[in-house]
C-alpha positions, -999 to +999 in steps of 0.1 A: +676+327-182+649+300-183+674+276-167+680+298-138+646+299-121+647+257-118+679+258-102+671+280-077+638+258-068+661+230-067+685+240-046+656+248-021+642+219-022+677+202-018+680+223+014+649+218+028+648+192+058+633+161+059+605+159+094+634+136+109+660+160+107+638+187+124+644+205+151+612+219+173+612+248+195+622+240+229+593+235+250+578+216+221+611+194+224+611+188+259+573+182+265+571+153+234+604+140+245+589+138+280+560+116+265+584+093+249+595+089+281+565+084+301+554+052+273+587+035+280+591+041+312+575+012+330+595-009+302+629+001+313+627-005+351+605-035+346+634-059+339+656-048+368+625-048+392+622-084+376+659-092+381+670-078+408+650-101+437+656-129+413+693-129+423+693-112+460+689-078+458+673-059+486+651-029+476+675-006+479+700-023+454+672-032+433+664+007+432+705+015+418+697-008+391+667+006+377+684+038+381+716+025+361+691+009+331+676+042+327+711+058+325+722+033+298+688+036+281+695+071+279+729+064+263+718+040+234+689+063+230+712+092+220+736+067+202+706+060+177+692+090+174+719+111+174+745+086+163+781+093+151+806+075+120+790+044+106+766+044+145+728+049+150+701+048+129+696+087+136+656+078+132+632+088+159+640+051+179+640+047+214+663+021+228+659+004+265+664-027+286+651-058+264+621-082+276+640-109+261+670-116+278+654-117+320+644-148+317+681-164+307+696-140+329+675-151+359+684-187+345+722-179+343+721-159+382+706-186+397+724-200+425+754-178+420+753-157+445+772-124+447+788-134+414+753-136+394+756-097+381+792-100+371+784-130+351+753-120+336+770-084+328+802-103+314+779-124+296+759-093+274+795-075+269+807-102+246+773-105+232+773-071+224+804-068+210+800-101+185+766-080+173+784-051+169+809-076+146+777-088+128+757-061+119+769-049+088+761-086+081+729-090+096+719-058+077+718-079+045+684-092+058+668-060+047+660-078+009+642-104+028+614-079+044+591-068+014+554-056+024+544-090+032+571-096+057+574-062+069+534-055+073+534-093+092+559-085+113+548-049+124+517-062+133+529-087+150+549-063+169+514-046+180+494-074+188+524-089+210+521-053+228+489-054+234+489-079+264+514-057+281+492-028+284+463-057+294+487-066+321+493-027+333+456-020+329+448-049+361+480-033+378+511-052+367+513-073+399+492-108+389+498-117+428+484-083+445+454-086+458+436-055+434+453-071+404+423-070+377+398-053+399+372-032+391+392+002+405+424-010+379+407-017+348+383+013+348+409+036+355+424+022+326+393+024+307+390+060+316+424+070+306+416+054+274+390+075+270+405+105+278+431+101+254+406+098+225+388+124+237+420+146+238+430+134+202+394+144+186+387+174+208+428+193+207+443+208+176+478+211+169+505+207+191+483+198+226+465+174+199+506+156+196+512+158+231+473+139+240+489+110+253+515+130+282+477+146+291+460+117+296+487+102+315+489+134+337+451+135+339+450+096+346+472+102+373+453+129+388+423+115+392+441+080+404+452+100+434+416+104+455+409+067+438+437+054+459+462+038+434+488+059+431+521+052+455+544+080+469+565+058+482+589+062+458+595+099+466+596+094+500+627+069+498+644+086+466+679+101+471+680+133+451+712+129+435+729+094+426+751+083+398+757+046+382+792+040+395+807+015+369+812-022+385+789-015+413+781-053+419+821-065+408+840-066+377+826-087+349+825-124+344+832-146+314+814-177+317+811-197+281+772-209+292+763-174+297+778-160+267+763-185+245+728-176+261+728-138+257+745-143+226+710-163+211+695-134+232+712-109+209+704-122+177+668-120+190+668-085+199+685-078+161+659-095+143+632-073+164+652-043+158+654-047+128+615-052+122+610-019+144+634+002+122+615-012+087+579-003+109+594+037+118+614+039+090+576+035+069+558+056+095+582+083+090+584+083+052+623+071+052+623+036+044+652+024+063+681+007+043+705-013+047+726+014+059+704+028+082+697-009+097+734-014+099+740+019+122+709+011+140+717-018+146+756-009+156+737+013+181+722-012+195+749-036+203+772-010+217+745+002+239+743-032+250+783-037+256+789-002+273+756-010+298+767-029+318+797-012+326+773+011+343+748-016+357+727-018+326+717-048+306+713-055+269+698-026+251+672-027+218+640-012+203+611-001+224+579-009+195+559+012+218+574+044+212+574+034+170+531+033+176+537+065+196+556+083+168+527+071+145+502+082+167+518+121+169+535+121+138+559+141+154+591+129+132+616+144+147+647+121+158+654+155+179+626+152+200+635+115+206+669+122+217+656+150+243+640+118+254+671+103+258+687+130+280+659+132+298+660+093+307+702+099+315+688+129+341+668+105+358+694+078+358+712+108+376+688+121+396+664+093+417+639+122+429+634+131+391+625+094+381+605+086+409+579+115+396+574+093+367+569+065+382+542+078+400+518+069+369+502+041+382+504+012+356+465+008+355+467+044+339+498+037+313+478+006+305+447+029+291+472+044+267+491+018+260+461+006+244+459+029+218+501+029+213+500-009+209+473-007+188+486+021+168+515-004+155+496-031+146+471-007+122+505+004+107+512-031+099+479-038+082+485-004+061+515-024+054+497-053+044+474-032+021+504-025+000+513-066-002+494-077-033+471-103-012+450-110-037+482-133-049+474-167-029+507-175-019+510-137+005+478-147+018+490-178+030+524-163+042+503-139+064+484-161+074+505-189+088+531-161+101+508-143+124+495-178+133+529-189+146+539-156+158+502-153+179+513-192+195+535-177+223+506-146+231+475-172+232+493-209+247+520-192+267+527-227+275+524-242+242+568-250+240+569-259+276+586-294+267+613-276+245+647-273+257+649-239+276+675-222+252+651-226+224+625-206+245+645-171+241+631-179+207+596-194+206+589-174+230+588-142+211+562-144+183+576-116+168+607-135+165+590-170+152+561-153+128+592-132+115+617-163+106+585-180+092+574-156+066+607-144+055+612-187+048+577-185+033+582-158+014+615-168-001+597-204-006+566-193-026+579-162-040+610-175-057+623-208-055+614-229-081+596-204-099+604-176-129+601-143-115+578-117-134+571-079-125+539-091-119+552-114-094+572-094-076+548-072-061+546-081-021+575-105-030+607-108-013+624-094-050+657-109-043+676-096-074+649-078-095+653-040-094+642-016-072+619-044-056+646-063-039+635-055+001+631-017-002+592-007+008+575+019-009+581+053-004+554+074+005+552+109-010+556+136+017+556+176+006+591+189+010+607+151+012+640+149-012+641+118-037+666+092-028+685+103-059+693+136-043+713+127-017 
C-alpha cells in the first residue's frame, strides 16, 4: 500500500510537460509568435534587400525575393520547431536568411548577369545537402563546448548583435541623409525606454509580450515624427506566392559551391552555439541529438529555399535573447511564428504591416534582446570555474579575437577573400579559438582530475564531457526518465 502512493506521483510527474512542449492558449500563441516575428523581421528581408540590387534586380523583383525568404524562413522555422524523424531541434529556434553568406553571394553574382540567381541558388542546394550529410558528424562538437566555451561564445553572439541594433537605431541606411541623426537615435532611445518601462510596470502575460508594445508604441509615435514609410502598403500586391525557379533553374558552378559550402560550415558552428545558448535558457541542455536534428533542420531549410527563391537558412541569436527575455518556452509559440512568417511570404499586404516599424524603433529593442544574450553568456561564464587561470585566459583571448571583426572591421583586409566568410564573424573565430584553447590547457599534456574538469572541455570523464549544467526547474523530468 505504501508503494502505491509514489507511483502515482511518479507517473504525474512523468506526464507532466516540460515549458518547451507547451502549448498556450491561442491568443497568447499568436501575439508572442507575432513578436518573434517582429525581432527577426528586419533580419530576413535584409539580405535580399542587400542582394537583390547587387545583381540587377529592379524594386519590384527585389520585393518577390524578400517575399520568397520569408516563405522559406517560415519553412525551416517549422522544420526546427516542429520537426519530424531524426529533423529539428523542436526547441523554441527561429531560423531565417543568414548574414553570412551575402557577401560571397554578391561576390559569386557579380558580372553574371541573368544567370547570378541560378548559380548562387545552385550553389547553397549542394551546400545544404553536404550539411545535411554532415551533421550527425558535426554534432560530435557538442563535448568540445563546456561552460567556458559555451558562456564565450553566447556572449560573443550578443555583443556581435549589438552593432546591428546600433546600425537600426541611426536608420539602417549609412548613406541617407538622417542616418544617425538626432530624430533616429532618440526614437530609438525612447523605445528603449519604453520597453523597460513596460517590463517593470506590466505583470504577467502583457509583462512577456513588452517588447511587441514597445514596438507598436515606437511605431506610433514615429508616425507624427515623420519616419515611418507607407510606401510599402501602397505598392503591395495582396496575394502573391513564391513560384519555384522564378529567376531560372539552378546552376552548378564548382567556385560557387565551394564558397557557400565554407559559408555552410559557418552557419553550423553558429547554430550550434545558438542551440547550446537556448537549450541553457530553456532548462534543456541540448545534446548531441538535439544539435544533430537542429542542425539537419537547418541544412534542409537551406537546400529546399531556394527552390522557392530563398537563400541559406540558420539561427536568428536574436530571437534566443528574446526567449530569455520572456521566458516564454514554448517551441509552440515559436512555430506560430513560423506560419505566421509563411502568411506573409503569401500575402505582400500582410508583410508590408510589419515592415512599417521603422528600424530606428526595432533598434531601441534590439538593444535590450542583444544584450539579453550576452548577460546569458556571462551567467554562463559564472558557472566556468575562472578562478582556474588557464579559463581565464581562454575567455579572455576568445572574446578578444572574436571582438577583432566588431572593432577593426578592416583588420583582415589583406586576407584572401574566401577566408573572410570566416574572420569576419567573431562569433565564428572566438569560437574555433577557445574550443583549441580549451582542449590545449584543459587536457593535453596534462592528467585530468575532477577538480580539473570543472569549466573544462571533459573529453572522456563522465558526465562532464560537453554536457552544461542543468538547471533545476519545478515540474522538469530528469534525463533518466525519458
Amino acid at each position: 500500500m505504501a508503494v502505491k502512493p509514489r507511483f502515482r506521483k511518479d507517473a504525474v510527474a512523468a506526464d507532466e510537460k516540460h515549458p518547451v512542449d507547451e502549448t498556450l492558449p491561442p491568443l497568447k500563441m499568436f501575439t508572442t509568435g507575432l513578436q518573434h516575428v517582429a525581432a527577426m523581421y528586419a533580419g530576413v528581408v535584409a539580405p535580399p534587400m542587400i542582394i537583390g540590387p547587387a545583381v540587377g534586380l529592379d524594386a519590384k523583383e527585389t520585393a518577390f525575393l524578400m517575399g520568397a525568404s520569408l516563405f522559406t524562413a517560415g519553412i525551416a522555422t517549422l522544420l526546427q520547431t516542429l520537426g519530424f524523424w531524426k529533423i529539428g531541434a523542436k526547441l523554441p529556434f527561429v531560423n531565417g536568411v543568414s548574414f553570412a553568406g551575402v557577401t560571397p553571394m554578391i561576390a559569386i553574382g557579380k558580372g553574371q548577369g541573368d544567370d547570378a540567381l541560378p548559380i548562387i541558388f545552385g550553389a547553397v542546394i549542394v551546400a545544404g545537402v553536404i550539411g545535411f550529410v554532415l551533421a550527425p558528424y558535426f554534432c560530435k562538437l557538442v563535448r568540445f563546448f563546456p561552460p567556458v566555451v559555451t558562456g564565450t561564445v553566447i556572449t560573443l553572439i550578443g555583443v556581435s548583435l549589438l552593432p546591428v541594433a546600433f546600425n537600426w537605431s541611426q536608420g539602417g541606411n549609412a548613406k541617407a541623409p538622417d542616418y544617425g541623426s538626432m530624430t533616429n537615435i532618440g526614437m530609438a532611445g525612447l523605445t528603449l525606454v519604453i520597453v523597460l518601462a513596460l517590463r517593470k510596470l506590466l505583470r504577467g502575460f502583457l509583462q512577456q509580450i513588452a517588447i511587441l508594445l514597445g514596438l507598436v508604441a515606437g511605431t506610433l509615435i514615429a508616425i507624427p515624427v515623420g519616419i515611418t514609410n507607407f510606401d510599402a502598403i501602397k505598392s503591395a500586391d495582396i496575394v502573391g506566392f513564391p513560384a519555384p525557379f522564378h529567376f531560372g533553374a539552378p546552376q552548378f558552378e564548382i567556385a560557387a559551391i565551394i564558397s557557400m559550402c565554407i559559408v555552410m560550415l559557418v552557419c553550423m558552428t553558429e547554430s550550434t552555439a545558438d542551440m547550446l545558448a537556448l537549450g541553457k535558457i530553456v532548462g534543456r541542455p541540448a545534446d548531441e541529438k538535439v544539435i544533430e536534428g537542429g542542425l539537419r533542420a537547418d541544412t534542409l531549410g537551406s537546400a529546399i529555399s531556394p527552390l522557392f527563391n530563398g537563400f541559406m537558412a540558420s539561427a536568428f541569436a536574436q530571437n534566443v535573447g528574446l526567449v530569455a527575455m520572456t521566458k516564454v518556452r514554448s517551441r509552440y509559440v515559436v512555430a506560430t511564428g513560423g506560419g505566421i512568417l509563411i502568411l506573409l511570404g503569401l500575402c505582400p499586404v500582410a508583410a508590408s504591416v510589419i515592415a512599417l516599424v521603422p528600424l530606428p524603433v526595432l533598434g531601441g529593442a534590439g538593444i535590450v534582446l542583444f544584450g539579453t544574450v550576452a548577460a546569458s553568456g556571462i551567467q554562463t561564464l559564472a558557472t566556468a570555474a575562472l578562478e582556474k587561470g588557464e579559463n581565464t585566459l581562454i575567455v579572455a583571448a576568445s572574446v578578444g579575437v572574436g571582438l577583432i571583426p566588431i572593432a577593426a572591421p578592416g583588420f583582415y583586409h589583406a586576407f584572401p577573400e574566401d577566408l573572410l566568410v570566416v574572420l569576419d564573424s567573431g562569433i565564428s573565430t572566438g569560437c574555433v579559438v577557445a574550443i583549441a584553447l580549451n582542449l590545449a590547457f584543459n587536457h593535453f599534456g596534462r592528467q585530468e582530475s575532477s577538480d580539473d574538469d570543472e569549466g573544462g572541455v571533459g573529453v572522456g570523464s563522465g558526465s562532464g564531457s560537453g554536457e552544461m549544467a542543468k538547471p533545476e526547474i519545478p515540474g522538469q523530468v530528469p534525463a533518466t526518465a525519458h
